[in-house]
PAKELUM-586184 format. One record per residue (C-alpha): z, y, x; residue in three letters. Coordinates in steps of 0.02 Angstrom, whole numbers, padded with zeros to 5 digits, always signed. Example, Ala and Ser with C-alpha at 12.3 -4.5 7.8 and 13.67 -1.06 7.14 Angstrom:
2
+00390-00225+00615ALA+00357-00053+00684SER
This chain:
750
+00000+00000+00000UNK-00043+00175+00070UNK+00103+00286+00140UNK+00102+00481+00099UNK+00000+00504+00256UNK-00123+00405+00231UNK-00141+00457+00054UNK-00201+00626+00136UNK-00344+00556+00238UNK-00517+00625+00214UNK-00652+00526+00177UNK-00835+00539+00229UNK-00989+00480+00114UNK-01048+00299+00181UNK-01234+00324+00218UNK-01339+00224+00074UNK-01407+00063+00109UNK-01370-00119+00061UNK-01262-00147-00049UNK-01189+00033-00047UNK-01342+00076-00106UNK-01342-00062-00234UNK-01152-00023-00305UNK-01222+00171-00317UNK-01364+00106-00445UNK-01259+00001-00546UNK-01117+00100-00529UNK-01220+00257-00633UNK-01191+00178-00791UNK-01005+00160-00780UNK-00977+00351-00747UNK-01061+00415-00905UNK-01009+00585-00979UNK-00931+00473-01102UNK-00848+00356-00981UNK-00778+00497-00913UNK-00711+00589-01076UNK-00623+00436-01131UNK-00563+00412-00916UNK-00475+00575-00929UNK-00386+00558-01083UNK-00304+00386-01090UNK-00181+00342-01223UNK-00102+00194-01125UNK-00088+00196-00971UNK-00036+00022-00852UNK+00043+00019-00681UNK-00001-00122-00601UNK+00119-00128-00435UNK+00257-00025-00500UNK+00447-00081-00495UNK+00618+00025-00466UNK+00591+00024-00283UNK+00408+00103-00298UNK+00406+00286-00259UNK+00233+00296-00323UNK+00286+00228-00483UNK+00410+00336-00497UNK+00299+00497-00478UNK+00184+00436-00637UNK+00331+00409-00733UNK+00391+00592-00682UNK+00225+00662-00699UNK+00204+00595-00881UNK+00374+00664-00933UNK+00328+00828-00888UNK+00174+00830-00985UNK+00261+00746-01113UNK+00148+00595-01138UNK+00170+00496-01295UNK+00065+00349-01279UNK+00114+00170-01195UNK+00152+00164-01019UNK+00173-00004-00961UNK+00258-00061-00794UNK+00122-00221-00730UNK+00238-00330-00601UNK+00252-00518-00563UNK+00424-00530-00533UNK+00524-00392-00599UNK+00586-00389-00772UNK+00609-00202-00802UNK+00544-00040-00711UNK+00623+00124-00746UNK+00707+00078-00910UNK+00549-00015-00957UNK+00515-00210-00986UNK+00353-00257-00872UNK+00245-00398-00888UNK+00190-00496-00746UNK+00006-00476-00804UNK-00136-00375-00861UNK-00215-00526-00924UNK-00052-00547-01019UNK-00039-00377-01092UNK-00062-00403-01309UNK-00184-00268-01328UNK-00296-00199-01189UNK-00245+00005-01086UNK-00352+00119-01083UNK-00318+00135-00901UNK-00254+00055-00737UNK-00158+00136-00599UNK-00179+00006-00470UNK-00020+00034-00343UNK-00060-00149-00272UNK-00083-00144-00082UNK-00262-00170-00022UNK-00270-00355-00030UNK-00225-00379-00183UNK-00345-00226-00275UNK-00501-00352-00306UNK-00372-00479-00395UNK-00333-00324-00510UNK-00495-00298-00557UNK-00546-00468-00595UNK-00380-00450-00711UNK-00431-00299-00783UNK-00622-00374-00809UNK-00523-00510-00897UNK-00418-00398-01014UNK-00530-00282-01059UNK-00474-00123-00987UNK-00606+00012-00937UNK-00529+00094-00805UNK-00433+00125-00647UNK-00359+00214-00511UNK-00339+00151-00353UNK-00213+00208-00245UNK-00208+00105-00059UNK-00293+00156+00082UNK-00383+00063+00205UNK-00547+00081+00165UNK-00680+00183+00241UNK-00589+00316+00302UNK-00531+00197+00421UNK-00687+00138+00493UNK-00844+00014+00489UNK-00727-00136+00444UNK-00653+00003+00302UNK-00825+00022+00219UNK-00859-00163+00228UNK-00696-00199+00134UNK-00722-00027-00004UNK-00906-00087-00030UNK-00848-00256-00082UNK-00723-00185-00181UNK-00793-00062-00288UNK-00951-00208-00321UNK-00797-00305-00400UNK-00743-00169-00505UNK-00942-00162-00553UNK-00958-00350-00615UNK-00786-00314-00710UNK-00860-00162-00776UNK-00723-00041-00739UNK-00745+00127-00682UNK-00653+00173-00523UNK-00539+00319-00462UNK-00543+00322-00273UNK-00483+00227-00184UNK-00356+00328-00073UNK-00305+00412-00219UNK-00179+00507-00299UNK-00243+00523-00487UNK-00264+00668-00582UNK-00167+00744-00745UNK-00254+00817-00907UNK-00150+00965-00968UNK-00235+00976-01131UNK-00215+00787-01180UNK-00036+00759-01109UNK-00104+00625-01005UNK-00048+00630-00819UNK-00072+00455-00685UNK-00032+00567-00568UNK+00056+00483-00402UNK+00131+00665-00357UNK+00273+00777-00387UNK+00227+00875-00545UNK+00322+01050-00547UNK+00396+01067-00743UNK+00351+01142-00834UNK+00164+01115-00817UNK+00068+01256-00939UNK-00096+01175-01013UNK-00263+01314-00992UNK-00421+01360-00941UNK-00443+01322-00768UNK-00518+01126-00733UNK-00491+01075-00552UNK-00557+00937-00431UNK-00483+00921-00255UNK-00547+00805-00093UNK-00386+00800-00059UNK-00223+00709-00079UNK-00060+00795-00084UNK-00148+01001-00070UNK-00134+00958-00273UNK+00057+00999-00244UNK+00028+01151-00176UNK-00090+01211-00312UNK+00003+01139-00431UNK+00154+01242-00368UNK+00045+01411-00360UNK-00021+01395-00516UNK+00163+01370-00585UNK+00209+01503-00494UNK+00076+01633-00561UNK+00056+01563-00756UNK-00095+01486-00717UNK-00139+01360-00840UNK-00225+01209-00807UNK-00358+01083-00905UNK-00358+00961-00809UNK-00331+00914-00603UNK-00414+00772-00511UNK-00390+00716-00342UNK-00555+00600-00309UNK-00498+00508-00127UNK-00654+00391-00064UNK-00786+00454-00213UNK-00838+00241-00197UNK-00877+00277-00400UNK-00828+00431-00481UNK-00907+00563-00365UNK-00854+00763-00349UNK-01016+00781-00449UNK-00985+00672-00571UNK-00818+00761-00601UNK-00878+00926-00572UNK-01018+00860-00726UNK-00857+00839-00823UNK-00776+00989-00814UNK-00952+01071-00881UNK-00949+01002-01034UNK-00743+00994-01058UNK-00722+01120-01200UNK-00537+01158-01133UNK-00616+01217-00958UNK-00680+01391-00942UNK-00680+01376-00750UNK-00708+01271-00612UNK-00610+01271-00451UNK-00632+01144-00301UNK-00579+01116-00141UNK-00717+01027-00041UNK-00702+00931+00136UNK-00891+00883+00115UNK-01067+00889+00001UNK-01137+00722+00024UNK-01261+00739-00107UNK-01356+00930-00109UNK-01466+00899-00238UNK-01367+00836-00366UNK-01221+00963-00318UNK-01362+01083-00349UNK-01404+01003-00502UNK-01215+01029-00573UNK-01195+01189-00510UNK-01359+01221-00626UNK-01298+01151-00777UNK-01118+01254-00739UNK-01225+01411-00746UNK-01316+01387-00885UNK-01164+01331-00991UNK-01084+01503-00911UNK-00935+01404-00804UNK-00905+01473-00651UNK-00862+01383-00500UNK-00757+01453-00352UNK-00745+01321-00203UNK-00636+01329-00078UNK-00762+01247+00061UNK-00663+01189+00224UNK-00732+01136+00394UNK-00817+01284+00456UNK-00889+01275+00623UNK-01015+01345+00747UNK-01113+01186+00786UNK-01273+01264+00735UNK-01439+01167+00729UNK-01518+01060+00879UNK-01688+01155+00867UNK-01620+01213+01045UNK-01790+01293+01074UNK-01804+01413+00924UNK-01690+01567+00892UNK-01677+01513+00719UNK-01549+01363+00770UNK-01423+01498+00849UNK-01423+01584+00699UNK-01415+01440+00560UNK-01264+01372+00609UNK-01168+01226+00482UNK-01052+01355+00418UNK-01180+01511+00359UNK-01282+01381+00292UNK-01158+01300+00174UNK-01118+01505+00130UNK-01297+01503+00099UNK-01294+01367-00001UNK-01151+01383-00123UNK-01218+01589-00133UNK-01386+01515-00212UNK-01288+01404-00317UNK-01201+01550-00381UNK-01035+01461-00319UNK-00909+01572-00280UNK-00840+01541-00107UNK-00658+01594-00066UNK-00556+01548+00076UNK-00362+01523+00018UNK-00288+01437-00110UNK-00211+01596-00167UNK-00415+01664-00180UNK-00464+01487-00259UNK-00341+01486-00410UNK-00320+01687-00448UNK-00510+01706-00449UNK-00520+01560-00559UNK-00378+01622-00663UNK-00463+01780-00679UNK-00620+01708-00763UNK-00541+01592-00842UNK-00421+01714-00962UNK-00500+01890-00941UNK-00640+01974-01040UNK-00764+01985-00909UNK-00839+02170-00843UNK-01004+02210-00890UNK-01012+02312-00734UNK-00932+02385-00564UNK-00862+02551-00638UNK-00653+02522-00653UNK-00533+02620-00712UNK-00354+02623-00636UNK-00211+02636-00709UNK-00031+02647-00628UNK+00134+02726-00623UNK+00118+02734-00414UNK+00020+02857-00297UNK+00023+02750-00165UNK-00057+02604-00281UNK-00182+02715-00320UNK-00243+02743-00147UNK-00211+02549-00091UNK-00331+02497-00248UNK-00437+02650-00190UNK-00474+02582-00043UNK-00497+02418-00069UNK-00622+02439-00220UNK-00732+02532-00106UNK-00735+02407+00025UNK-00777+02257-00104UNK-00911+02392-00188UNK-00807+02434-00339UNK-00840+02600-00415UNK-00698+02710-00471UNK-00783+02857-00567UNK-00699+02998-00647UNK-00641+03000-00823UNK-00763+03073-00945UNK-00697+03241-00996UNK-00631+03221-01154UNK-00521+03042-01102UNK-00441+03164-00967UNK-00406+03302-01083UNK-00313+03172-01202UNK-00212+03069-01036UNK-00147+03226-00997UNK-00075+03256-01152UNK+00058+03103-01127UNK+00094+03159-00919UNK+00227+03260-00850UNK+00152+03447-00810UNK+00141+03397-00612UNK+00032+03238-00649UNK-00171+03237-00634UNK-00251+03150-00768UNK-00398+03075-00652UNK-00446+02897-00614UNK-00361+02824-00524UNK-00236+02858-00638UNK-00044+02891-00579UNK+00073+02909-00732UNK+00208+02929-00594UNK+00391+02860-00605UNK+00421+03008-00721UNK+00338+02894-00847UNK+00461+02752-00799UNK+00612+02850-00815UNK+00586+02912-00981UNK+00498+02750-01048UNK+00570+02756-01229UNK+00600+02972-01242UNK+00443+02996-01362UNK+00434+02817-01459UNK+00383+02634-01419UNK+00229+02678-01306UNK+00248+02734-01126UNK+00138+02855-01036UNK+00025+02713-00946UNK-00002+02622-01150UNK-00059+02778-01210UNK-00181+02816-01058UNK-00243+02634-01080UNK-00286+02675-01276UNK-00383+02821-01232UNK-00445+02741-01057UNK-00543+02599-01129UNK-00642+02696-01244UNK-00718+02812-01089UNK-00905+02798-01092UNK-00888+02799-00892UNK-00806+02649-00873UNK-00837+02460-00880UNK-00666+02399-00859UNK-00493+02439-00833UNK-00384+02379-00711UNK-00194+02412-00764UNK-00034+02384-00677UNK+00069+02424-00845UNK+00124+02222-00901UNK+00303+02214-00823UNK+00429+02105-00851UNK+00624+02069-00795UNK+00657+01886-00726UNK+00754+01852-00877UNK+00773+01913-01076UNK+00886+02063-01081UNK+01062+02022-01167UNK+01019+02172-01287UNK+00938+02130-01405UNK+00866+02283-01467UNK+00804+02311-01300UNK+00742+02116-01298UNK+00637+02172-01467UNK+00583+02316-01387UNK+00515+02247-01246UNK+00441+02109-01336UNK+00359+02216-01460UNK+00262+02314-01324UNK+00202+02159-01268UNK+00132+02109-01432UNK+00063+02289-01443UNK-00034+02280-01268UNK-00087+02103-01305UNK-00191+02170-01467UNK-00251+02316-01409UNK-00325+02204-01236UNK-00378+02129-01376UNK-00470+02269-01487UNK-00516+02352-01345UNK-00707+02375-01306UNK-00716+02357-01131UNK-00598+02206-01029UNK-00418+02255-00996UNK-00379+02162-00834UNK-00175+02159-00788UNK-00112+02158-00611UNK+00042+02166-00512UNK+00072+02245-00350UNK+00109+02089-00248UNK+00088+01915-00246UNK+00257+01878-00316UNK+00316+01719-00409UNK+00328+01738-00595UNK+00486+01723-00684UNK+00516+01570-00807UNK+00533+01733-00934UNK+00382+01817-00894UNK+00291+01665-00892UNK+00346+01627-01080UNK+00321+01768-01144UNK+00139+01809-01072UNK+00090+01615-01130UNK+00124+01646-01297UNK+00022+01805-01295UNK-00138+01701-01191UNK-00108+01862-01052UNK-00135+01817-00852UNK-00064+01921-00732UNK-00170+01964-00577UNK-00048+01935-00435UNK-00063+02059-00298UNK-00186+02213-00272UNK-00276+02120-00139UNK-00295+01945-00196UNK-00330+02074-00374UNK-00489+02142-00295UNK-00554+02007-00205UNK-00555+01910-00373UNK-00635+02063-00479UNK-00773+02068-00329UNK-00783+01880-00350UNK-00789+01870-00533UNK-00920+02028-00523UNK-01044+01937-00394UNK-01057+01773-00493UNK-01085+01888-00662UNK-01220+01974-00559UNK-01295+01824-00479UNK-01306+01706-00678UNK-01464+01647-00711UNK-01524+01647-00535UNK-01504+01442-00478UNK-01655+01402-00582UNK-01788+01297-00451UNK-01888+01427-00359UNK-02060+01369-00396UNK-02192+01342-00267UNK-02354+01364-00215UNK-02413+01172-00177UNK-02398+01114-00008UNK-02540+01126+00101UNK-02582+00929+00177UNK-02530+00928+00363UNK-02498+00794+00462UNK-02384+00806+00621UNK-02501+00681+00723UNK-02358+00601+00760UNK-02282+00744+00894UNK-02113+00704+00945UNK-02071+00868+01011UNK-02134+01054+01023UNK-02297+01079+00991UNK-02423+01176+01104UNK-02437+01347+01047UNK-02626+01347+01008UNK-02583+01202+00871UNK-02448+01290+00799UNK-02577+01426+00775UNK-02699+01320+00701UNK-02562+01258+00578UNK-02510+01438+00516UNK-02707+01497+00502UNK-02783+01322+00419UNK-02622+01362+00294UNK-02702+01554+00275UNK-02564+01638+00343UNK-02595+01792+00470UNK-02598+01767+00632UNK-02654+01883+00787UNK-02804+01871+00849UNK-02848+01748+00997UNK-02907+01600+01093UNK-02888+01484+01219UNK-02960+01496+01366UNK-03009+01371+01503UNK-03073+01489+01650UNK-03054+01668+01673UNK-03243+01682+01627UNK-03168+01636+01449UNK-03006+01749+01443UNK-03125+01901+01470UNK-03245+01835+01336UNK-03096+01808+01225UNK-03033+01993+01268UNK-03178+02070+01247UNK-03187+01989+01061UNK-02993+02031+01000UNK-02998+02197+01092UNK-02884+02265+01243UNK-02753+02271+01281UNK-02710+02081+01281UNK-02571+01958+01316UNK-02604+01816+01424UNK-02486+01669+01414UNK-02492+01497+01471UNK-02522+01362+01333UNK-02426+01184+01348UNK-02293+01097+01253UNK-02180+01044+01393UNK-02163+01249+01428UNK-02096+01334+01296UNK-01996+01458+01410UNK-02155+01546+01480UNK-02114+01707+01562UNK-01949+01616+01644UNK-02085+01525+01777UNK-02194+01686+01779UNK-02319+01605+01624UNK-02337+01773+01525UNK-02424+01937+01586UNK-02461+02069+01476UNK-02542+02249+01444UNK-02713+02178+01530UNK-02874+02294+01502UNK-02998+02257+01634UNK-03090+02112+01674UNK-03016+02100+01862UNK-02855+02107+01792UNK-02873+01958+01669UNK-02950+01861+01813UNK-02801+01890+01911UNK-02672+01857+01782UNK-02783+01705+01740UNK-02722+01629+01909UNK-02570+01683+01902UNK-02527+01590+01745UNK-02608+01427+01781UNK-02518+01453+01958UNK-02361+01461+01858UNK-02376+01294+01752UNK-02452+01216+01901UNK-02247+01238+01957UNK-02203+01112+01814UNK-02277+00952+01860UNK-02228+00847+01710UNK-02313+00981+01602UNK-02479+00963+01495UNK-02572+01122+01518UNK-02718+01154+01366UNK-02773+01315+01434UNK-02719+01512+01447UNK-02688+01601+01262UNK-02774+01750+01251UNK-02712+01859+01091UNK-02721+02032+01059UNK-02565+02155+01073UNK-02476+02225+00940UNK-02366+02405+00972UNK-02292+02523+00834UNK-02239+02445+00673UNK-02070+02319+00683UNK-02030+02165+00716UNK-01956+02025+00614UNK-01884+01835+00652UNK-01952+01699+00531UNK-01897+01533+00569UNK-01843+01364+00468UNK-01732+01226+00548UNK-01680+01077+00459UNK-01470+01069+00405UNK-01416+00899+00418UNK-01343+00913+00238UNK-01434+01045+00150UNK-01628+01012+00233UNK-01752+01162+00286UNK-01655+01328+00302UNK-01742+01484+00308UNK-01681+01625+00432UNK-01739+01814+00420UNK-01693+01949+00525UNK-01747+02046+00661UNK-01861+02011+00770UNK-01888+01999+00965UNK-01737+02025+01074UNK-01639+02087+00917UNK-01622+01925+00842UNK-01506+01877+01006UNK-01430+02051+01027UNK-01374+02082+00856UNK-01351+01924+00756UNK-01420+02010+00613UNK-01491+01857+00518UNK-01500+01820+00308UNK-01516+01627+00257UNK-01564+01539+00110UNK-01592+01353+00082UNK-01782+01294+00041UNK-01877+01321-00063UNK-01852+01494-00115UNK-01998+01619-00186UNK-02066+01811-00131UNK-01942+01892-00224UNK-01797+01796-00142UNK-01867+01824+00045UNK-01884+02006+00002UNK-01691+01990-00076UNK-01639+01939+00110UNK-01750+02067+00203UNK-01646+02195+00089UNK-01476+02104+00151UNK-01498+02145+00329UNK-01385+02294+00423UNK-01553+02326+00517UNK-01678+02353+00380UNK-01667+02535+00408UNK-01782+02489+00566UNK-01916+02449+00426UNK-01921+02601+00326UNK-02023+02680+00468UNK-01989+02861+00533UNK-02032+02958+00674UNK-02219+02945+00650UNK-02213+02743+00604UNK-02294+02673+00426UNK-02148+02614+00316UNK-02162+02394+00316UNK-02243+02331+00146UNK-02091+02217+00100UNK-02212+02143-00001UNK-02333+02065+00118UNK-02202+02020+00234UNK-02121+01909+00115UNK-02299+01851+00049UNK-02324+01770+00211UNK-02159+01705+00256UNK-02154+01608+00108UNK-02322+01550+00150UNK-02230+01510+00320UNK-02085+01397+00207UNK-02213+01317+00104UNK-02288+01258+00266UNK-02151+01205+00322UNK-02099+01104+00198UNK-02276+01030+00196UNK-02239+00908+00363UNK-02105+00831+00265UNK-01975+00734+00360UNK-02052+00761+00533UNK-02010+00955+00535UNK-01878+01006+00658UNK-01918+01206+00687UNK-02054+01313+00633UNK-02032+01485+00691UNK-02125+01660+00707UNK-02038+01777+00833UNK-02090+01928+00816UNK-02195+01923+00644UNK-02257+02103+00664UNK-02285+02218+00531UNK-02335+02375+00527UNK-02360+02443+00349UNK-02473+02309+00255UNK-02538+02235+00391UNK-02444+02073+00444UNK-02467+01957+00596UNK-02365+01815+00683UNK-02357+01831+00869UNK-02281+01711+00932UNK-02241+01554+00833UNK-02155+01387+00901UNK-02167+01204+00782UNK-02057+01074+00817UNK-02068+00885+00734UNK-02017+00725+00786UNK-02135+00581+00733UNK-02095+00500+00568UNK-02043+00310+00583UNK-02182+00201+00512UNK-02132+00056+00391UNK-02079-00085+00563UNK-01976+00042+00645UNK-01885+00082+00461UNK-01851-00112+00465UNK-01759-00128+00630UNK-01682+00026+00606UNK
């Protein structure tokens, strides 16, 4: 049986093949959308394992008290008579009537016994806690794949293994092997975690904060029941409004992509907490574009077409879930603020403007009717300080305090598209009074309806990041309020929330232009620069004028054809670092000084002997105008990634680069032209033609869909610089790597 360690273990996706790949086929029709609605809300539950002396045990029986379960939960042991108060029996197979659901606690051994027990009694499902499997290694997988085709032949639908459970707030249901904070509040938030014991922790935050909950899963090995599959779940659960994850791994893009789709469409937003950033970058060593693509920005990439909402803390995770989950949501970026503090004012101040919230002034006429309710040394201007004056005197002039009757006028300004307000306090506990009790209560109600009634969102936020009281909690419940908790983690969220509102409707398929037939010829490696030219102009993409030359009776032909001044480099696959052995001259204009630069350069190459030498590229030189990087590497996870940015040196100097997973359209490329710090560099000046944004991202989606037309050979396929100057668009230099595509008897050894 698993300790609490190794209940934490991640696990990574077994590659398909044999009969992993088999048990993923026939597992697809035991996790059906219906499979999975009756999974997560079990009636009976069995424990197959448990006793007094199981710890595990003894955290489902916990759990379910706390969510205050009322169906059958049956202790499943061979030898002990009772279990926690309950009688057991020694059996699934002798168990009257069949559970909905097993929560296998058996150690590893004995788990395939189980489900032969389960296939024999009739029971649907399970959860399987022990370890052992392939997180552990080779002889891991070999033992998960033969369990999870046992569960398959019983027909049971699997949980793990190397996992903890999950709980359903909404159903009371909760096989949940962990500590389960009381008391747990049921809501709008759905969450899935590829992890073990984190659910604790956001368990505990979401406690802490009022954050209610439809239902938590922690998926350990994924050998069924997939984070897709759950994620698919959580779409079309009427109790979740939101979808938060925690994610080790994506094993499987496209039909992440596919969910996220379907999440957007039904208007759910996910926020993911994605861990294991890192700056491997690709192995297309020779292109700029693998520096620039690395694992990390790629995921970001990713999850940003997805419209996923990527945060990095808990804390971000759950409050920008929370907020999306309860709130109205803004129709726009102007905010109102509203506070009894100065200082809050310029804290939120500042932060808006960094996350590119706009905090306009009041229209005239909501000023004019503020400052009828503020002391005579208060400005009635947003942001909006009621000062403590307002505190002080909270009950002098009637129920309403200064900051309620700013927020009925506020939210009726023709200026604004939401309000944020600091105004919903509460004590840690009910006042003794109980006038004051009623009082407080009352306002409560009052604020409640008029967020309510109000025609633009009403968004409440504390100061800090504090725990909620047991009170406060209650009473905000009852009235379906949230609580943003903290001005920071506040206006991250509102920035989060605004950017997926922004970005709906936008993970539709970007549709192509069909692929133009290439074939690699079977390269294994870079190609020589004169094919990689061939590629981009038989595909009808721009390309500067030029030819290869064999003599330097043909390099002056060629020059005289494209026009001085030209560049002369030295064509050959095994050198793709040409001007580090002296293989580029440029700036030539007479004939003598081609001839001479036409020795130099086959001088050079004749300084690599291993190297393949086609001939001297003659191309005609570009100056004025800018430059631009275009290049696509291939992601391990994710596939072809497209990198814009700068061009030339700048690419290495500034880092100045936008991604976006293939395939993506004009409009998209032009999108990330428009993300980079340097555009400014394209908007001409100084005597240079503005760049047609246009035409630039006209060809380089030309550039993508050739790309993606050598298939699984591609490796790199880059233009550094693609030069444009106004409408006129040309790739200077460009670099294609492949590596030969195994034929059918190399895919059989393999």
């Amino acid at each position: 049986m698993l300790n609490q360690t190794e209940a934490l273990t991640p696990a990574s996706q077994p590659e398909p093949g044999g009969l992993r790949a088999a048990n993923h086929r026939a597992s697809r029709g035991l996790v059906t959308p219906d499979r999975l609605r009756e999974f997560f809300a079990p009636r009976s539950i069995a424990m197959v394992g448990a006793s007094d002396n199981s710890g595990w045990a003894r955290f489902i029986v916990a759990s379910c008290a706390t969510t205050g379960f009322t169906g059958r939960l049956i202790p499943v042991h061979p030898s002990a008579a009772t279990a926690f108060g309950m009688p057991t029996v020694p059996s699934l197979r002798t168990l009257t009537e069949p559970v909905d659901l097993a929560f296998i606690l058996a150690p590893i051994q004995a788990v395939e016994d189980v489900l032969d027990d389960m296939g024999a009694a009739g029971i649907p499902n399970a959860i399987v806690l022990a370890s052992g499997y392939r997180e552990v290694g080779e002889e891991g997988r070999a033992l998960e794949d033969a369990m999870t085709a046992r569960a398959i032949a019983n027909g049971v639908t699997v949980l793990g293994p190397n996992c903890l459970g999950f709980l359903n707030a909404h159903t009371a249901s909760a096989p949940f092997a962990l500590t389960l904070p009381p008391p747990l509040t049921a809501g709008p938030v759905g969450i899935a975690l590829q992890s073990g014991a984190l659910a604790s922790v956001v368990l505990a935050f979401a406690r802490a904060h009022g954050i209610g909950v439809s239902t938590l899963t922690s998926l350990g090995n994924e050998c069924m029941m997939s984070t897709v599959d759950v994620l698919n779940y959580l779409v079309e659960d009427d109790a979740t409004k939101v979808i938060c994850l925690f994610l080790e791994e994506i094993s499987d893009p496209a039909a992440f992509a596919g969910a996220a789709q379907r999440a957007d469409e039904a208007g759910k937003p996910i926020v993911a907490l994605k861990v294991g950033s890192s700056d491997v970058g690709q192995q297309a060593a020779l292109a700029h574009t693998g520096s620039v693509a690395g694992d990390d920005r790629v995921v970001d990439a990713a999850l940003r077409q997805l419209n996923v909402i990527r945060v990095t803390t808990i804390e971000e995770l759950l409050s920008t879930g929370a907020l999306l989950g309860y709130d109205r949501w803004p129709r726009g970026r102007r905010m109102g603020v509203l506070t009894a503090s100065g200082g809050a004012c310029d804290i939120i101040a500042d932060l808006a403007s960094a996350r590119g919230l706009e905090i306009p002034a009041f229209d005239e006429r909501t000023a004019e009717a503020i400052a009828a309710h503020l002391p005579p040394f208060a400005a009635a201007r947003n942001p909006l300080d009621v000062t403590g004056y307002g505190l002080a005197n909270t009950r002098s002039r009637g129920p309403r305090t200064a900051i309620d009757h700013a927020l009925d006028i506020a939210v009726d300004d023709p200026n604004l598209d939401f309000v944020l307000f600091s105004g919903v306090n509460l004590p840690d506990t009910r006042p003794p009074d109980e006038a004051m009790a009623g009082l407080l209560e009352n306002r409560i109600d009052w604020l409640a309806e008029r967020m309510a009634s109000a025609p633009i969102p009403v968004i409440p936020i504390g100061h800090t990041c504090v725990d909620m009281s047991g009170y406060g909690r209650q009473v905000l419940t009852t009235k379906g309020l949230h609580v943003l908790g903290g001005i920071d983690i506040g206006i991250t969220a509102l920035s989060n929330a605004l950017g997926w509102l922004e970005n709906r409707g936008r993970v539709q398929p970007v549709s192509q232009n069909p692929a133009v037939p290439v074939r690699a010829e079977s390269v294994s490696g870079p190609w020589s620069e004169e094919a990689a030219r061939t590629l981009l102009t038989s595909a009808g993409l721009p390309v500067v004028p030029g030819g290869l030359a064999r003599s330097a009776d043909e390099a002056i032909e060629i020059a005289h054809r494209v026009g001085p001044p030209v560049a002369m480099k030295i064509c050959s696959p095994q050198i793709t670092h040409k001007s580090d052995i002296g293989g580029v001259v440029l700036g030539l204009t007479s004939e003598s000084d081609i001839r001479a630069a036409y020795d130099k350069v086959r001088a050079a190459a004749d300084s690599v002997p291993s190297a393949i030498v086609d001939g001297v590229l003659v191309t005609a030189m570009r100056s004025g105008g800018a430059e631009l990087l275009a290049g696509i590497t291939v992601d391990p996870t994710f596939g072809p990634v497209l990198a814009v940015g700068l061009g030339g040196i700048w690419v290495e100097v500034l880092h100045d680069t936008s991604l976006r997973v293939l395939p993506v359209d004009a409009a998209e490329i032009k999108r990330m032209i428009g993300e980079l710090r340097g555009r400014a560099v394209l908007q001409g000046g100084r005597g240079r033609r503005p760049a047609d944004l246009d035409a630039a991202a006209a060809a380089i989606a030309g550039l993508c869909t050739t790309a993606l037309s050598l298939g699984g050979s591609l490796r790199a396929l880059e233009v550094n610089p693609l030069w444009v100057d106004g409408d006129q668009v040309e790739a200077l230099d460009v670099l294609v790597v492949t590596e030969a595509e195994a034929g059918p008897e190399a895919q059989q050894t393999s």
